[in-house]
N, C-alpha and C positions, 0 to 999 in steps of 0.2 A: 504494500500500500504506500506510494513513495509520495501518493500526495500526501497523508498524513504527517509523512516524516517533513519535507516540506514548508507546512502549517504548523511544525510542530509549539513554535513559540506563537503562536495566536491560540492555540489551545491553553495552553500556561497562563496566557496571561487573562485567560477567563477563568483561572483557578478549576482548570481542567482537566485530568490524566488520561490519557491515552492508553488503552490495552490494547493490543492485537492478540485473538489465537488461533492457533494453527491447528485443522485435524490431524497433524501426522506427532509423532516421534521426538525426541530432541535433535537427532542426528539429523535430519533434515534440516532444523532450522538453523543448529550450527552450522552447516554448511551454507549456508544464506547469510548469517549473521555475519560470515568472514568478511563476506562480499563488498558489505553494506554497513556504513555507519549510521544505526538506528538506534534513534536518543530515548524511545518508549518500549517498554518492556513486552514481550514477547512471550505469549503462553503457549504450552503443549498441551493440546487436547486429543494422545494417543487412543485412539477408538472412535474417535470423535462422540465420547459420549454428550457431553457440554453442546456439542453444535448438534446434536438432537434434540436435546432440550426445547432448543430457542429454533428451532424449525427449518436451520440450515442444510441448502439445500446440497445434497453430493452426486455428482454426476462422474460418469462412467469408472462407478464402482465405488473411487478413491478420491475423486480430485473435491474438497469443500468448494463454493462460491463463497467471495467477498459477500460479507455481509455486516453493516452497522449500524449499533445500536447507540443511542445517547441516553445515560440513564440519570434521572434528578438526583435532587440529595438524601429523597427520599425513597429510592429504590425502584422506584416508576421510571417505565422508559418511555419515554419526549419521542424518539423519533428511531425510527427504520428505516435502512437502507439492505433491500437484498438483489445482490447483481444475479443478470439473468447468462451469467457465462466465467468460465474462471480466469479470463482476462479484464474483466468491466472492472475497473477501480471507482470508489463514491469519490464525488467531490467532494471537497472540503466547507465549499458554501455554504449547503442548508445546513449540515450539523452547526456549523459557526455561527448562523442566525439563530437558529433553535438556542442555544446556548446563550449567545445574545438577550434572548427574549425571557428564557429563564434568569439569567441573573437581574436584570429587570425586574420579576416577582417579586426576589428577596430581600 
């Protein structure tokens, strides 16, 4: 998700954290992590049990789609993003308004 990384200080400075997870492994994502200097922390979610939960969707077999969630301070989530392909990355826009809007509320 390299627009996240990116954005990453506009997320910060809506007193924001950034998670990304991965359905695979760690070994996979260290081999990514060499690659790429990414400032938010990065989960494994080996089974993908986690992105069954939240209705992610896996296409041919293995591969997860991007998919983004913005969750309030109360545990509700503001907003969904699920790409329709394992290339489609989210923008960074609507999450950043969504966020925008909620800190606003508080």
């Amino acid at each position: 998700m390299a627009q996240l990384r990116h954005d990453y200080e506009k997320f910060k400075a809506l007193n924001t954290e950034v998670l990304v997870m991965v359905p695979n492994g760690p070994y996979m994502i260290n081999r990514f992590l060499k690659s790429l200097s990414i400032p938010y922390p990065i989960l494994t979610d080996k089974g993908a049990k986690v992105a069954e939960q939240y209705f992610q969707v896996k296409q041919f077999f293995a591969i997860g789609t991007p998919t983004l969630f913005v969750v309030d301070q109360t545990g509700k989530i503001a907003y969904t993003f699920y790409a329709k392909s394992a290339l489609e990355e989210p923008s960074s826009a609507e999450p950043l308004a969504v966020l925008n809007k909620l800190g606003k509320r508080n």
